[in-house]
Each structure stands twice: as C-alpha cells, then as structure tokens.
C-alpha positions as CSV (number, residue, x, y, z in Angstrom):
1,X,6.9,23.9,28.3
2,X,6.8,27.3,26.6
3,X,8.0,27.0,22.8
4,X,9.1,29.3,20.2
5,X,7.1,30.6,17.5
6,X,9.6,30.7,14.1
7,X,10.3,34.4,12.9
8,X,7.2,35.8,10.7
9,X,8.0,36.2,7.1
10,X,8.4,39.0,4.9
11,X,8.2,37.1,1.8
12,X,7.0,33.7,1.0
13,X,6.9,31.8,-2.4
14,X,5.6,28.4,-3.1
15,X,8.1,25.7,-4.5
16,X,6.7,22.7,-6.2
17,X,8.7,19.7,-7.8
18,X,7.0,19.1,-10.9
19,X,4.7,16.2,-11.1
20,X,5.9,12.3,-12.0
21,X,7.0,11.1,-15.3
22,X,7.8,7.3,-16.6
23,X,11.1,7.9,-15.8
24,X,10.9,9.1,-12.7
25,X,8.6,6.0,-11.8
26,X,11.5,4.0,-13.1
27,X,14.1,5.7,-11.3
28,X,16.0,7.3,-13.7
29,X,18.1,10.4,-13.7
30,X,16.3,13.0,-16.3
31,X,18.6,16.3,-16.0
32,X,17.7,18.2,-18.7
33,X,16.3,15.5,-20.9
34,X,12.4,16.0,-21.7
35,X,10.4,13.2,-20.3
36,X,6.3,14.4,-20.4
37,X,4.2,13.7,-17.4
38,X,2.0,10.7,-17.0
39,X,-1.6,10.3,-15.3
40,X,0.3,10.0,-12.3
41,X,2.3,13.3,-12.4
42,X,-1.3,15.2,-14.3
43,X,-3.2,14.5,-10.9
44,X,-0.6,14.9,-8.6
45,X,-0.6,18.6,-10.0
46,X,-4.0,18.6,-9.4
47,X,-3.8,18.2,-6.1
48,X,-0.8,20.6,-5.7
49,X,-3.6,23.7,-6.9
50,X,-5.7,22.2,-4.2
51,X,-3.1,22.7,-1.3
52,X,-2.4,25.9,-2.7
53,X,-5.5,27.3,-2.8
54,X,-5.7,26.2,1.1
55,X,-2.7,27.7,1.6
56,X,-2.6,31.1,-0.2
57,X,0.1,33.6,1.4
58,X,-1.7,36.7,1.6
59,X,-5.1,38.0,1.3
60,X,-4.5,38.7,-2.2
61,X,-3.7,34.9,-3.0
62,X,-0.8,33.8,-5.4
63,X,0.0,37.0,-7.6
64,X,1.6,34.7,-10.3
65,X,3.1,31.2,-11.4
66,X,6.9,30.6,-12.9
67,X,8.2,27.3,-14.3
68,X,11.3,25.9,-15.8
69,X,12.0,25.7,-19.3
70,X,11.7,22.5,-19.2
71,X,8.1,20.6,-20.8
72,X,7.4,18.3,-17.2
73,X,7.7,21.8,-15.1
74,X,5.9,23.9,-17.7
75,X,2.9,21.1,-17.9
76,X,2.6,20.9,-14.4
77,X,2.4,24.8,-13.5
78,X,-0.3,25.1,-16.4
79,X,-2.5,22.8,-14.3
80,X,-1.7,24.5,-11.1
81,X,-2.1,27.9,-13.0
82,X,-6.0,26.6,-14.0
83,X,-6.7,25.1,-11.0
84,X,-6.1,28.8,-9.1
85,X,-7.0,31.0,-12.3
86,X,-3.9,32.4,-12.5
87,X,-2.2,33.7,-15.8
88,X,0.7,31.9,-16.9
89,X,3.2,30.2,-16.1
90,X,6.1,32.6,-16.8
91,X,8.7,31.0,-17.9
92,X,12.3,31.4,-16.0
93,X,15.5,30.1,-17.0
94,X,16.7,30.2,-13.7
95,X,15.0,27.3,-12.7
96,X,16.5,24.7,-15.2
97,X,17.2,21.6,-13.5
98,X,20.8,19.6,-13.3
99,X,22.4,19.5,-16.4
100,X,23.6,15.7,-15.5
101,X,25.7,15.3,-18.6
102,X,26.3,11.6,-18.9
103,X,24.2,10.5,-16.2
104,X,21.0,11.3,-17.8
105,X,18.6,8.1,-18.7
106,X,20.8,6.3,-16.1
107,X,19.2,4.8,-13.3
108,X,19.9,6.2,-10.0
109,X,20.9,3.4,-7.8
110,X,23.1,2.9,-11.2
111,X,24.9,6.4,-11.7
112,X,25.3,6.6,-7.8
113,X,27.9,3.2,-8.0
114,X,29.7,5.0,-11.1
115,X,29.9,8.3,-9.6
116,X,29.8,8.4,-5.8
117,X,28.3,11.3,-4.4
118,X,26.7,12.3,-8.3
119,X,30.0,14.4,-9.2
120,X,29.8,13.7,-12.6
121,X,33.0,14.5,-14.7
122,X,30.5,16.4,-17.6
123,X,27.4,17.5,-15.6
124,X,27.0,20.8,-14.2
125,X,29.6,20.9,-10.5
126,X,27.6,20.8,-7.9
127,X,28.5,24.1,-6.4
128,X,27.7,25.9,-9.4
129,X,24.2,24.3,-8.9
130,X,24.5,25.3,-5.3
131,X,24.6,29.1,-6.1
132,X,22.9,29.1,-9.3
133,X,19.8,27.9,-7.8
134,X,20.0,29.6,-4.6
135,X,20.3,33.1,-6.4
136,X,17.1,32.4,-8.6
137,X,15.1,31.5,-5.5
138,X,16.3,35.1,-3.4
139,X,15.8,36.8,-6.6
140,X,11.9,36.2,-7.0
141,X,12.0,36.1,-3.2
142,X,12.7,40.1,-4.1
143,X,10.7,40.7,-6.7
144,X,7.9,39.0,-7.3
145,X,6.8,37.8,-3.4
146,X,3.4,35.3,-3.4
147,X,4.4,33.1,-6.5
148,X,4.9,29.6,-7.3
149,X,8.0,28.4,-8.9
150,X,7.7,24.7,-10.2
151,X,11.3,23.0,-10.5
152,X,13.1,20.3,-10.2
153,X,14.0,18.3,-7.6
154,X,17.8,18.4,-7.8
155,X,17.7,22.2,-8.4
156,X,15.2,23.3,-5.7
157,X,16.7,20.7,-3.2
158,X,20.6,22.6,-3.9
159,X,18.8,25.7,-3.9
160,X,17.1,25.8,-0.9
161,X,20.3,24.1,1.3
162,X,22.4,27.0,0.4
163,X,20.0,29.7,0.5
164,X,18.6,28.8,4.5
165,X,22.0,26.7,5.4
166,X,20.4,23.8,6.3
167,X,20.5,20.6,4.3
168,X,17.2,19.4,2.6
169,X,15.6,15.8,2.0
170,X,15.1,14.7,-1.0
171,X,12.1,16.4,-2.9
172,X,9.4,13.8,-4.3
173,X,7.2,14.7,-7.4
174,X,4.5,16.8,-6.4
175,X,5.9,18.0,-2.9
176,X,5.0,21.5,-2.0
177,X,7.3,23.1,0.1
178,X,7.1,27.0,1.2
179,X,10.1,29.6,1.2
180,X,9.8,32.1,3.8
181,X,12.4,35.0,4.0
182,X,12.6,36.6,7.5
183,X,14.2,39.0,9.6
184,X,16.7,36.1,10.8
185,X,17.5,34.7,7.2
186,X,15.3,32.0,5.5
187,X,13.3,29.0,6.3
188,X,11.4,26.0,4.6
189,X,8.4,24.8,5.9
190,X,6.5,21.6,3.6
191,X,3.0,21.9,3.2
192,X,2.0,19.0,1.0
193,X,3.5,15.6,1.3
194,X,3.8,13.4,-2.3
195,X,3.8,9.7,-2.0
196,X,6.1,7.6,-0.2
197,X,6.6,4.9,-2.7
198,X,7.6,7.0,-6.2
199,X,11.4,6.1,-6.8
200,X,13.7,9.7,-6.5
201,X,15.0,10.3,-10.0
C-alpha cells in the first residue's frame, strides 16, 4: 500500500515540558506557583539532553535553549543546556505557564469537579492562553529556528492545538515533542515518551 511521506520542514524547534516536581507527583495544579524539581524531574531532564542530542535538527545541532520564567522550566533547560553544551537558557516570558488563579495547589481530579472544563472565574481564559501561547511558539519558529523551548504543560499543550489545528494529549513531565513548520502549515511529531504512571498536574 503506497503511503504518504508528511511535508519536509522548514523550521523545527524542540518543546519539552519541564521535568516532575512534588506537586506534580501529587497531582496538583501549579500555574504559576514555584514548586522546584525533585530527583525525579533532575533525571528525567537528563534524559531529555540525551534524546536531543540523538535527535539534533540540522547539521549544526541545537543553536540555543529558551525557558520560562518560571524556577522548574529554568532548572530543567540548564541541565538540558549542559548536557548539549549549549549557552543558556534564555529566558522568555512568552512561555509562562497558566496563570490558574484560584485553582493553583488544588488537586486536579479536585478543581476539575469545581470548575468543569478548568474555566476558572480568576485564571487566565482559556482563549487568551490559546493565542498567547500559539504566537510565542510561531514567533521563535521565525526567528530563532533549531532551539528548545522548555514550558509547561498547559501552555505548550494550548499552544500547539491552535498553532497546527489539531487537538493535543496531555503533555507528561519530561515529554519531548518536535514543532515542525512546513509549506502546508504546522505539525507535531513526539520524540521522547515520559512515564506513564506520573499524575497530569
């Protein structure tokens, strides 16, 4: 059966969720909050330089690294950023996560039976995290082609959905998913898997 090879990129970043924290293992909703990494989240970044370095998009590697302002983001790319001996990370406030308002330090399965569908009366609407996020991703899409942007996984998963119209799973800690823009729009294409058994916060 013949099959259909996807359209080759033009550009292609790397978009990581940062790694795990204690409340992420405990399922709770961290917005904006600062929660450091644990062992957990420290080696899972470890292994995200690995797949990276396996995975570099073009002969000239990863040209640079870019984080959130937020402390579990920034931690992360710096051990991404050693592990490939790249400068960095460059911090960009275009990749804050959710501002969950209320909602933050609740657990999930929690704020999702007090606000159905996570529309939060005092967090940041949902669209405006839509297009936010989606205009940070085309813009280093534009300028600054080959980098890694470590997120979050509400943002990049909002992000992404609007910016290739398609809607994405959830995005564990430690994921690796790549950004491709081509000549037909854009397209998503994972290229490391985090475990299976981490609860989503």
């Amino acid at each position: 059966m013949p099959t259909t090879d996807p359209a080759p990129a033009l550009a292609t970043i790397a978009l990581v969720r940062h790694g795990e924290t204690d409340w992420n293992r405990a399922g709770r909703i961290q917005g904006r909050t600062e929660v450091p990494l644990n062992d957990t989240g420290r080696a899972q970044a470890a292994a995200t330089a690995r797949a990276l370095a396996e995975a570099t998009a073009d002969p000239g590697g990863w040209r640079g690294i870019r984080a959130s302002p937020l402390g579990r983001a920034i931690e992360t790319a710096r051990i991404i950023a050693a592990g490939l001996e790249l400068a960095g990370p460059h911090i960009d406030d275009g990749f804050w996560e959710r501002d969950f308002g209320a909602a933050e330090g609740v657990d999930v399965a929690t704020a999702q039976e007090r606000w159905p569908g996570l529309h939060i009366p005092d967090a940041e609407p949902l669209d405006v995290l839509a297009q936010r996020t989606s205009d940070a991703l085309d813009r280093v899409l534009t300028e600054a082609p080959n980098t890694i942007v470590v997120a979050h996984g509400a943002m990049l998963r909002w992000g992404i959905s609007r910016i290739t119209g398609t809607e994405m799973p959830r995005i564990m800690n430690g994921e690796v998913w790549l950004l491709h823009r081509t000549a037909a729009g854009a397209r998503t294409e994972r290229l490391l898997d985090a475990p299976t058994d981490r609860p989503l916060a």
